[in-house]
C-alpha positions in Angstrom: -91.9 4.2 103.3 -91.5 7.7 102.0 -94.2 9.4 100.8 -92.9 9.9 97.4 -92.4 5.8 97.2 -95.5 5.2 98.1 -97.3 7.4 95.8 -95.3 5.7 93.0 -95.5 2.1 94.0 -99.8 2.7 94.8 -99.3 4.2 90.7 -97.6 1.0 89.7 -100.5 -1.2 91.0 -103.1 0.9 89.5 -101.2 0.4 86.6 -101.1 -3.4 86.4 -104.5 -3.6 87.5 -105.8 -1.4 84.5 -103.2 -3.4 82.4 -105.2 -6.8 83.6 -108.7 -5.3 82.9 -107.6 -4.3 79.6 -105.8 -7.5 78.3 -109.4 -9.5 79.6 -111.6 -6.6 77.5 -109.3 -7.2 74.6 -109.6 -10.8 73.8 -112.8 -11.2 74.3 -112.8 -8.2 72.3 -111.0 -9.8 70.0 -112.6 -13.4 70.3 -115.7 -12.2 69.2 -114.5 -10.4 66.2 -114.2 -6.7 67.3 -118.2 -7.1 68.4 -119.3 -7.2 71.8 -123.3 -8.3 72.4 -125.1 -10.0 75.1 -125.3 -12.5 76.8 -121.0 -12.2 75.7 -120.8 -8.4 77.3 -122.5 -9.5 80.8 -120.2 -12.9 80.7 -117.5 -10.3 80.3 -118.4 -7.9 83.0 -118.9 -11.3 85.4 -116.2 -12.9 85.5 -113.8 -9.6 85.2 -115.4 -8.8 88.6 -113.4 -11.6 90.5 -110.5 -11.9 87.9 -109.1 -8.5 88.8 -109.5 -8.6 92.5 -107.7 -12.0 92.1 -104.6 -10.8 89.9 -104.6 -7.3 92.4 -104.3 -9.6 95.2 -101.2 -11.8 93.8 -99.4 -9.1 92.5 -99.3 -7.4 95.7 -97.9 -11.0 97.1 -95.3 -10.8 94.9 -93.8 -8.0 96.0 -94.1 -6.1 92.5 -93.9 -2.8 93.9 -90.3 -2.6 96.0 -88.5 -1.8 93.2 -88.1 1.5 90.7 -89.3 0.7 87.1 -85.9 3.1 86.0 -84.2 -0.1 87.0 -86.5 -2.7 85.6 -84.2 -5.9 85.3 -84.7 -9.4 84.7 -85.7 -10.2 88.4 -88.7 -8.1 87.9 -89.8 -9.7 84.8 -89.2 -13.4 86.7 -91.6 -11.8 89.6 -94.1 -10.8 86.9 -94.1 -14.1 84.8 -94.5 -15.7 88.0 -97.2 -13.4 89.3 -99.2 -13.6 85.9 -98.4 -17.6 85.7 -100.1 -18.0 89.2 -102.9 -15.9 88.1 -103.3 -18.2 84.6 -104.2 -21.0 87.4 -105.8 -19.5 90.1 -108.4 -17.7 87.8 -110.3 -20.7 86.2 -110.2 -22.8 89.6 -111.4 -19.5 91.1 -114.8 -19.3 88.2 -115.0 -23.3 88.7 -115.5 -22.9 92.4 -117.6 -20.2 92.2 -120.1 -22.1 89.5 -120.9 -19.1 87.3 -123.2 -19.4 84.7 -121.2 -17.1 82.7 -118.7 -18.8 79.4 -115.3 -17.8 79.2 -113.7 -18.7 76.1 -110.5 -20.8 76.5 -109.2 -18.4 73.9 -109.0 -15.9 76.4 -107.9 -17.7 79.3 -104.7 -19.3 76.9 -104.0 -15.7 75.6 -104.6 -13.9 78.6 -101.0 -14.6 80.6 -99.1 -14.0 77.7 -100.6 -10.5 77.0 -100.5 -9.3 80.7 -97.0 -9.8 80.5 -96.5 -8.0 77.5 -98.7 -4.7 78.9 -97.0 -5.2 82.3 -92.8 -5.9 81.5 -93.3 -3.8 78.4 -94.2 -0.5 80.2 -91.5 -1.4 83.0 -88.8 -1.4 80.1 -90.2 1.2 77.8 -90.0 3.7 80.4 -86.2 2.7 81.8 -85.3 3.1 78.2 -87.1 6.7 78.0 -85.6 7.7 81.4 -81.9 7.0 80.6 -81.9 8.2 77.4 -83.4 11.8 78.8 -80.7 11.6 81.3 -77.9 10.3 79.6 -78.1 11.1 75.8 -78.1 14.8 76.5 -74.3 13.6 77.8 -73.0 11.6 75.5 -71.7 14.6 73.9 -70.5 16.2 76.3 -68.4 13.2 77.5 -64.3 12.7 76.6 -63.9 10.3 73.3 -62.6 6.8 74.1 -61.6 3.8 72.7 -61.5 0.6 74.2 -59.0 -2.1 73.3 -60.4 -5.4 73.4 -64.3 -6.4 72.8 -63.9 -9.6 75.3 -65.9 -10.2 78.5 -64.2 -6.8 80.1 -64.6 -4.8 77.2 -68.6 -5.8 77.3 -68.4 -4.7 80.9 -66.9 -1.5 80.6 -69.6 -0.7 77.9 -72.2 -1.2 80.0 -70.7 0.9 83.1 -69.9 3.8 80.8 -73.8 4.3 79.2 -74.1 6.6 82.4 -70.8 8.0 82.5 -70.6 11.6 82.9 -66.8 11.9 81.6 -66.1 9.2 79.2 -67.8 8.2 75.7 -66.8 5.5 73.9 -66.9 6.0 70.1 -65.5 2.3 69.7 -63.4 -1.0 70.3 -60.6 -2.0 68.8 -60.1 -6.1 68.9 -57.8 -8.2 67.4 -60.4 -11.2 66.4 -61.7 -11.1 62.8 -65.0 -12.5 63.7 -65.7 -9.6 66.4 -64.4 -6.8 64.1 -67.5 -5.0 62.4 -70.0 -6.4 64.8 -71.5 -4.3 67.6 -70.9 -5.0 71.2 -73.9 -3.4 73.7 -74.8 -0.9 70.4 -70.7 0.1 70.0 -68.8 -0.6 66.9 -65.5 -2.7 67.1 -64.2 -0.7 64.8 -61.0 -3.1 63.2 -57.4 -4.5 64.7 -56.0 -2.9 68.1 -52.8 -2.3 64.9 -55.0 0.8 63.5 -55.2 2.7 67.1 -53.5 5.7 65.5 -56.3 6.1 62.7 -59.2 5.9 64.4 -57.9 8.2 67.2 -57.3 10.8 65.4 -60.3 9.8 63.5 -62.3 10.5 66.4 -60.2 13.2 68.6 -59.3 10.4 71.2 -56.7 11.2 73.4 -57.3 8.5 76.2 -57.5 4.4 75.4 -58.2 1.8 77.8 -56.9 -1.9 77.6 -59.8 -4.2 78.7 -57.3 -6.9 78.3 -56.7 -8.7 81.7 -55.6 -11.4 80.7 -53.2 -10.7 78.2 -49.5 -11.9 78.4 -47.8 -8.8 79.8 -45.5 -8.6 76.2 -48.9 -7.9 74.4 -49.8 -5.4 76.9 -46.5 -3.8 76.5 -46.8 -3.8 72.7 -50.4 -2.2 73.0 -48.6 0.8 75.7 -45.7 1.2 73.2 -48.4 1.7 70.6 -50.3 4.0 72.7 -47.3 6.4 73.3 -46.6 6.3 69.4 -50.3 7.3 68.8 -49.6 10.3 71.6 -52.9 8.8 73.6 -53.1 8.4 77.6 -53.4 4.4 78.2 -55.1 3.6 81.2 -55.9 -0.4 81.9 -58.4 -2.3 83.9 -56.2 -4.9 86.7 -54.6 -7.6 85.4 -56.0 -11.3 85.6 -53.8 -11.8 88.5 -55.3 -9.1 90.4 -58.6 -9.6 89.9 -58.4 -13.6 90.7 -56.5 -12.4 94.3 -59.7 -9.8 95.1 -57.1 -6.6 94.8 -59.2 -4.8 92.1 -62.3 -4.9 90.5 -63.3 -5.2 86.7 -64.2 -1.4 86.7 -61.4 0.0 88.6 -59.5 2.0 85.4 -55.7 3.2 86.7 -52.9 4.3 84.4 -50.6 1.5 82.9 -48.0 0.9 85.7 -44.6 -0.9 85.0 -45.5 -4.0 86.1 -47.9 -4.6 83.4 -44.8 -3.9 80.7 -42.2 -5.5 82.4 -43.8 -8.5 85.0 -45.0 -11.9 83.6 -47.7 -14.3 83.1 -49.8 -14.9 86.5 -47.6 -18.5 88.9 -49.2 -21.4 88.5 -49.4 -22.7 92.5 -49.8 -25.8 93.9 -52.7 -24.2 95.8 -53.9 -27.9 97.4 -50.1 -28.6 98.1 -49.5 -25.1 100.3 -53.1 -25.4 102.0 -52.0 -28.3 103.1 -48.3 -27.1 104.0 -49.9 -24.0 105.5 -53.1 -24.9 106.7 -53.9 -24.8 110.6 -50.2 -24.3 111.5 -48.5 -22.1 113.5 -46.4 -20.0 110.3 -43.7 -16.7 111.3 -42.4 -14.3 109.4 -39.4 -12.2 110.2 -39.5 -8.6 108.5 -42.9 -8.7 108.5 -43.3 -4.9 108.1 -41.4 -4.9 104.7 -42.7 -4.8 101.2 -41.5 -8.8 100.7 -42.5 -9.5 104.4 -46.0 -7.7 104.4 -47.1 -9.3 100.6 -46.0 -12.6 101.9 -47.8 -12.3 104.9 -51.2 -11.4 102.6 -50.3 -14.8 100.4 -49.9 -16.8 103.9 -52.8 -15.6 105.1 -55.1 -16.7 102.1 -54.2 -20.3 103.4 -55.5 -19.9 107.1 -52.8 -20.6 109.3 -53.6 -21.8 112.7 -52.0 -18.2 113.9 -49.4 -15.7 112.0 -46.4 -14.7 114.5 -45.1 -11.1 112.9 -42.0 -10.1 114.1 -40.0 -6.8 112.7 -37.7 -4.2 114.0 -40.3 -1.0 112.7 -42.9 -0.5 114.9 -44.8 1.4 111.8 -43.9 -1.1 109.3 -45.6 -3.9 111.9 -49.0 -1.9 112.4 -49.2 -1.6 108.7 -49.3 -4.8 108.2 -51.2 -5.7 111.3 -54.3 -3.3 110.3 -54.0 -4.7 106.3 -54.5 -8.0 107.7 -57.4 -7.2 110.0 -59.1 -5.6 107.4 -58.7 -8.2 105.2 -58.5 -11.2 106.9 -60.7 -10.2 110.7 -60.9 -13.9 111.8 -57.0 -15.1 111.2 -54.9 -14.8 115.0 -51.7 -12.7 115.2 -49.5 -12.6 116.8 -47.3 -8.9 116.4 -44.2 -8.9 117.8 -41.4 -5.6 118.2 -38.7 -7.5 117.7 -34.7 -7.2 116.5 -33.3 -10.8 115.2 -30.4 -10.0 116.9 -31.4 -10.2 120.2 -30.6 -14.0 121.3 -32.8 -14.1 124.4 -36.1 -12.8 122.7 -35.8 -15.0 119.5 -35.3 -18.2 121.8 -38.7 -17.1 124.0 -40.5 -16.2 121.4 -39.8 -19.8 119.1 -39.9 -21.7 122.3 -43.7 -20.2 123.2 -44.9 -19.8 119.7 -44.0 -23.1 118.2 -44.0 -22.3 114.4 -44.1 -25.3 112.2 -42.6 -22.9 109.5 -40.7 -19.8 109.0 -39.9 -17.2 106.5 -36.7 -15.2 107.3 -37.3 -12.3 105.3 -35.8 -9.6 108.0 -32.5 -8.2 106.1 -30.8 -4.6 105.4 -30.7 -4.8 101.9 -29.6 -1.3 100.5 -26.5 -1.9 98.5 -25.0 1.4 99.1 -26.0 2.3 102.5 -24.3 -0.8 103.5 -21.1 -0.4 101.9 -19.9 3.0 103.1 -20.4 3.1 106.9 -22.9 0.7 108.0 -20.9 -2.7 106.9 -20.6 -4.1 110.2 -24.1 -2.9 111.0 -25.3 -5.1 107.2 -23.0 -8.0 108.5 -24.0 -8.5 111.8 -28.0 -8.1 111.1 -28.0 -10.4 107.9 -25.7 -13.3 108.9 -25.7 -13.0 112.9 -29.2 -12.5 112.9 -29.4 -15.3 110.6 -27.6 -17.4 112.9 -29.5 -16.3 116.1 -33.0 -17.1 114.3 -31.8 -20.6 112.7 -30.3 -22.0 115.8 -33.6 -20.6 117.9 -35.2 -22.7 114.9 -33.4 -25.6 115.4 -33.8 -26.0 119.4 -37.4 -25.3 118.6 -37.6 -28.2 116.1 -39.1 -25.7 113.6 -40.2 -27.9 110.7 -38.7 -26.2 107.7 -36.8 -22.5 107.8 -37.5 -20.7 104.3 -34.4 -17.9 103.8 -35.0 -14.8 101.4 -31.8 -14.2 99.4 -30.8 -12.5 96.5 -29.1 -12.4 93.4 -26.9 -10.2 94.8 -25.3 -13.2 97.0 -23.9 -14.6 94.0 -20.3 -13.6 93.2 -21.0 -10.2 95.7 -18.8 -7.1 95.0 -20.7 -5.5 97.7 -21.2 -6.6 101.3 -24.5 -6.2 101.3 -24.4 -9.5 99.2 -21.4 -11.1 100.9 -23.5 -10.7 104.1 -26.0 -12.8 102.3 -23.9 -15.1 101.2 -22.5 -15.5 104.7 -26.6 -16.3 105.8 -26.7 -18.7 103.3 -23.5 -20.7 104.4 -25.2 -20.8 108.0 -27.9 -22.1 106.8 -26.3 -24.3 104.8 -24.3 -25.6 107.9 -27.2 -26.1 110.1 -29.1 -28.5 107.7 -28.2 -32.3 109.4 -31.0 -31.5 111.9 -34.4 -32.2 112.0 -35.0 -28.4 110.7 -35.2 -28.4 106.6 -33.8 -25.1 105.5 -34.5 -23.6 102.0 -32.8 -21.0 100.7 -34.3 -18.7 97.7 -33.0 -16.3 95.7 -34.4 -14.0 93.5 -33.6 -10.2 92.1 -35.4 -6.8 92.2 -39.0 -6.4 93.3 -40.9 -3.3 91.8 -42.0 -1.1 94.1 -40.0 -2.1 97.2 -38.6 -0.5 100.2 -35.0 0.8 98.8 -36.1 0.2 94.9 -34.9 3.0 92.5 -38.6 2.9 91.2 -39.8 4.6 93.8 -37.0 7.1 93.6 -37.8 7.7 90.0 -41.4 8.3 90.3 -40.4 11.5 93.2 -37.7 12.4 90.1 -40.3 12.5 87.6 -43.1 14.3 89.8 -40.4 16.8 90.6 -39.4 17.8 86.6 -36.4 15.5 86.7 -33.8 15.0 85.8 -33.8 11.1 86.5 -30.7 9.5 88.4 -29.2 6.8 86.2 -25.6 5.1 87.1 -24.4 3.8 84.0 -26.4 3.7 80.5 -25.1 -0.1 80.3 -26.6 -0.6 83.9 -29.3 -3.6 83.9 -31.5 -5.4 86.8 -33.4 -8.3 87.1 -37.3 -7.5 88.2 -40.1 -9.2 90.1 -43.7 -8.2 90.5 -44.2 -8.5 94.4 -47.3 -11.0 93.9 -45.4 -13.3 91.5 -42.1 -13.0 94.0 -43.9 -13.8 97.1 -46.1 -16.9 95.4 -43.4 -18.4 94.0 -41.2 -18.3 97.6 -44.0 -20.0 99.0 -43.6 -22.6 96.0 -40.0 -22.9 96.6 -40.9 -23.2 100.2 -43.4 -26.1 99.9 -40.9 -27.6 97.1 -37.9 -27.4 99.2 -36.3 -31.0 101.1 -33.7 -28.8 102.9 -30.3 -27.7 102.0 -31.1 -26.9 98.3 -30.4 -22.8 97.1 -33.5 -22.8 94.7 -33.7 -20.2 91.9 -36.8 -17.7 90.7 -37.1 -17.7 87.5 -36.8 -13.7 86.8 -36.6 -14.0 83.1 -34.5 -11.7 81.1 -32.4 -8.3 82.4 -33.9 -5.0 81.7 -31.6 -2.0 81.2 -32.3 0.5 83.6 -32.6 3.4 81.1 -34.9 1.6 79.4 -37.3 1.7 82.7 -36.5 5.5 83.0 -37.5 6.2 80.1 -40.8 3.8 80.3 -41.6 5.6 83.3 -41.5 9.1 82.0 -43.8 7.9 79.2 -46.4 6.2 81.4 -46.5 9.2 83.8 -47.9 11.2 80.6 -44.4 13.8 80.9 -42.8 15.0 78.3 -40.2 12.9 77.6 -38.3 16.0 75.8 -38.6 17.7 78.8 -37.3 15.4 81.7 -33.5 14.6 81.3 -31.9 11.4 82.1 -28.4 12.0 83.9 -25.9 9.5 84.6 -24.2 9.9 88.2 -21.4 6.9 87.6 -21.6 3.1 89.5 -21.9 3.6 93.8 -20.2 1.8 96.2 -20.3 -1.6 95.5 -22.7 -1.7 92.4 -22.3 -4.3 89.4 -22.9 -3.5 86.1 -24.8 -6.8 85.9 -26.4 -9.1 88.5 -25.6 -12.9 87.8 -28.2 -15.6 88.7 -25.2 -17.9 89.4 -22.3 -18.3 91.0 -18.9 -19.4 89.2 -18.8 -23.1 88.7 -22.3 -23.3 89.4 -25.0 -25.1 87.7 -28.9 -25.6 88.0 -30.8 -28.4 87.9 -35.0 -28.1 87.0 -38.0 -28.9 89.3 -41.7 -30.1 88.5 -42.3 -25.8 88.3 -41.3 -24.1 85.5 -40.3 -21.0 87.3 -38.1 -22.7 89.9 -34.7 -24.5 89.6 -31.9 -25.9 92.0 -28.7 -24.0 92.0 -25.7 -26.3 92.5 -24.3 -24.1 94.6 -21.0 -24.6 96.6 -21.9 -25.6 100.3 -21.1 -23.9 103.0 -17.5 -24.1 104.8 -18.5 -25.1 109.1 -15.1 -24.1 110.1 -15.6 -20.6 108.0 -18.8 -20.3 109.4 -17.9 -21.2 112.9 -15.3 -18.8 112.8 -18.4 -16.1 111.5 -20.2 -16.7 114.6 -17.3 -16.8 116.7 -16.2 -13.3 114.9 -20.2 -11.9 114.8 -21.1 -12.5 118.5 -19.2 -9.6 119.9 -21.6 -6.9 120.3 -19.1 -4.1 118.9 -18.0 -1.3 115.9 -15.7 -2.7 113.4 -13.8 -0.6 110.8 -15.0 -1.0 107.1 -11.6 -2.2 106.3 -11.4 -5.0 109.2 -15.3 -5.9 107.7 -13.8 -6.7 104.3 -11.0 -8.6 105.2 -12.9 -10.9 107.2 -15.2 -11.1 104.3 -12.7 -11.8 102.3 -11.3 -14.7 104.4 -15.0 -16.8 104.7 -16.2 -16.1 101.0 -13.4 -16.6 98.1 -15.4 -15.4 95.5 -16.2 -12.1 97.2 -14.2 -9.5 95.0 -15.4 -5.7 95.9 -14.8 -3.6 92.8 -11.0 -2.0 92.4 -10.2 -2.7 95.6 -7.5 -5.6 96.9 -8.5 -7.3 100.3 -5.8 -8.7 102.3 -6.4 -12.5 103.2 -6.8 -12.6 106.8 -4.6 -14.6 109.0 -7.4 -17.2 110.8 -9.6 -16.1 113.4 -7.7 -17.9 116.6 -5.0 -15.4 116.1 -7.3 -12.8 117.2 -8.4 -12.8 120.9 -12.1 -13.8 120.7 -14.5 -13.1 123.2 -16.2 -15.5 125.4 -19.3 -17.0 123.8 -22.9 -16.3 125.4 -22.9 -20.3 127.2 -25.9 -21.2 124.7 -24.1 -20.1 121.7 -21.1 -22.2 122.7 -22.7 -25.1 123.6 -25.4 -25.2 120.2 -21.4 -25.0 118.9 -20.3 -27.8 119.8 -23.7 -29.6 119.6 -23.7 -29.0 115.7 -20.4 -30.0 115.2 
């Protein structure tokens, strides 16, 4: 022990012993009204000889000296009742055992724990509440005005962490409960309704607000931003409910108010007993698994404790991103991490045939719209459906329970071929689904913060002065927060009986302008300042994304977030003339990319352009089939 702990702790005992010797003196002081006279003064002076020796020696037992009395809490008062309780009992057996001649009052020995405790917790606490307020109060001052918005359970918390905060004081909270409104929360005024933010910021000089409301619906948090912004007052937040239930974030951990809390929803409701079970001590892969999708479902899997998670991806860096995220997080799960292209037809069939997965999540796609239309269309066609094809058949001959396929919105009615190649991995598939191997296709739209997303490209706009890239001011997307995307694939996942194209809910479109200019706002620029300019549609962009396909219909499922698209099944002779067409390891022209396109999905209709109908695929010399390909073929016929 350190000198200058030891010194302290030896002052503490002296203390409680002085504070024992005193509270005996006092009531017999006090029993024999304010007069002390003999034989009472030698009774006194007797028994006080053992008593304090006694109460010494169990104080010491109890360890009352290990802690600091700065941060005297309510373990060290449990120590000292407990201390002073034994004491109450020990000291009359003691004086009994002993046979004394000397009378002790039972005045004094009732009062005598009672006022111990007192003399000892009270000093404890008087001087922590001395000691901060030297430290802090000379602070509070000094200390940036605040406001806190909402005087729930996190609002009580963030009052307590910021009495010793160096950089924040909170003049107030601002709730919208009647009954909390005028009362005091930990010594702080809620001050009236979060409606009257602008008066009592400018009241007080505030320029920063935090929302301690985690739990809010997001369109409450986006009313209290917009309200913010009008108010001209930074809003940071504490992490949402769903963050906090996952173990991303603590309570305390203040960040600025990020899109997803304006424009995400209410935390999924999971069939948590349902995927444990589903998930549970099997074998589960994932395919992309270095992607933004890939990598947040692999955190969701992993939560469920698979047997052993096989990762396979293309990016060496994406893969030991995700390998080190789930060390860290999850040290006694096995992995498997496999460099890996989809493509390659001999390494998918070793790897399904060794690893055995009971389920997996094909989540590997090029997915940039357009990147993929201008030169790299074979390239987007022969990743997303041949690899498709490769992996499902690999699935199949493995006897791979269920086969979970990310899709897209942009599938539906495609204009681009980055969605026709999804369609075409859909129709596969599709096709394969007599088997033993359930597949489930999902689709869903936009994810914030994804590889490829234009949120990411309008936060380096922003940070650079602008001016912000916009398409079209009528331009809108559908959006998913990552978390609620991933959770609900695994819900479709666990919901899906094979062959069904199931749905995400992604409620309603948001214009694209409308997130530029939410984004300029949150980063705290000037909005006056940073331009929005329109740059006109790209290759192969919509206007609008549709969530179904022409003549299609949904049908609902026990989650309110999912439902079963009707969609129009997939054509075997179009998609045996795919694979036929895809296996030929070789550089097609854009043009011959669309055609073919054109020929397998109808409702494929790029933008101002007219694509010949091609004549069918046995009028082009094929090459031979790899033998497995040819034989699954015919197999599956």
């Amino acid at each position: 022990m350190k000198a200058s702990t030891n010194w302290r702790a030896w002052l503490a005992f002296g203390h409680d012993v002085v504070a024992a010797a005193l509270a005996w003196i006092g009531l017999y002081w006090l029993r024999y009204n304010l007069e002390l006279h003999e034989p009472q003064l030698s009774d006194m002076l007797q028994t006080l000889a053992w008593v304090l020796p006694l109460q010494a020696g169990i104080f010491l037992a109890f360890g009352l000296y290990r802690g600091l009395w700065r941060f005297a809490s309510l373990p060290d008062l449990q120590r000292i009742v407990l201390a002073v309780g034994l004491g109450a009992v020990a000291v009359p057996v003691v004086l009994v055992m002993l046979r004394l001649t000397s009378v002790v009052p039972r005045s004094v020995l009732i009062l005598y724990p009672p006022v111990l405790i007192m003399l000892m917790a009270g000093s404890r606490f008087t001087y922590r509440v001395w000691k901060e307020h030297r430290l802090y109060s000379p602070l509070a001052a000094l200390g940036e005005p605040v406001l806190i918005l909402g005087a729930g359970e996190a609002g009580a918390h963030l009052a307590k962490e910021f009495t010793h905060s160096r950089k924040w004081r909170i003049v107030g909270l601002l709730d919208d409960n009647p009954a909390k409104q005028g009362r005091l929360l930990r010594n702080i005024s809620v001050l009236g309704p979060i409606a009257e933010l602008p008066l009592w910021a400018k009241r007080f000089g505030v320029h920063t607000v935090i929302l301690a409301l985690p739990s809010a619906a997001h369109g409450v948090r986006r009313r209290v931003a917009e309200l913010c912004a009008a108010a001209g007052v930074e809003a940071l937040t504490v992490p949402s409910y769903d963050d906090l239930i996952s173990g991303r974030s603590q309570l305390t951990t203040i960040r600025h108010v990020e899109l997803d809390d304006l424009l995400g929803r209410d935390p999924v409701v999971l069939d948590s007993a349902g995927l444990g079970d589903w998930l549970g001590d099997r074998v589960i892969m994932v395919t992309g698994a270095g992607g933004s999708i890939g990598a947040e479902l692999c955190r969701q899997i992993a939560r469920f404790r698979p047997a052993r998670l096989v990762l396979l991806d293309l990016s060496e860096f994406g893969l030991y991103q995700i390998q080190q995220a789930l060390l860290d997080d999850f040290p006694r799960l096995p992995l498997a991490t496999l460099v890996g292209d989809v493509k390659h037809v001999a390494l998918i069939d070793q790897v399904l045939a060794s690893e055995r997965p009971s389920v997996l999540f094909h989540a590997a796609a090029y997915k940039h719209v357009p990147l993929m239309e201008e030169r790299n269309a074979w390239q987007a066609v022969r990743n997303n459906a041949w690899g498709t094809w490769v992996l499902a058949r690999a699935a199949v001959a493995a006897r791979v329970e269920k086969f979970v396929l990310v899709s897209t919105d942009k599938a539906v009615n495609p204009t681009n071929v980055m969605g026709a190649s999804k369609r075409m991995a859909e129709m596969v598939c599709q096709s394969l689904q007599n088997g033993a191997t359930q597949f489930v296709i999902v689709r869903f739209g936009n994810v914030f913060g994804s590889t490829g997303s234009v949120i990411p490209r309008f936060r380096e706009q922003i940070a650079r002065g602008g001016p912000v890239t916009v398409t079209h001011p009528s331009i809108t997307r559908y959006f998913m927060s990552l978390s609620e995307a991933t959770q609900l694939l695994l819900q479709a996942g666990l919901m899906g009986k094979g062959g069904e194209v199931l749905l995400l809910d992604m409620g309603d479109p948001v214009r694209i302008i409308d997130l530029a200019r939410d984004m300029i706002r949150l980063s705290g620029a000037d909005p006056d300042r940073i331009r929005i300019a329109f740059t006109g549609l790209r290759p192969g962009e919509k206007l609008f994304e549709e969530p179904l396909a022409t003549g299609e219909a949904t049908l609902p499922t026990p989650h309110p977030k999912l439902r079963i698209a009707q969609a129009r099944p997939g054509n075997r002779d179009a998609v045996d003339q795919m694979i036929t067409w895809l296996e030929r390891d070789r550089a097609a022209g854009e043009s011959e990319v669309r055609v073919w396109l054109k020929n397998w999905i109808p409702e494929y209709a790029p933008p101002g352009a007219s694509v010949p109908i091609a004549e069918p695929i046995a009028a082009v010399p094929p090459a031979a089939p790899p033998p497995a390909v040819a034989l699954f073929a015919r197999r599956s016929r």
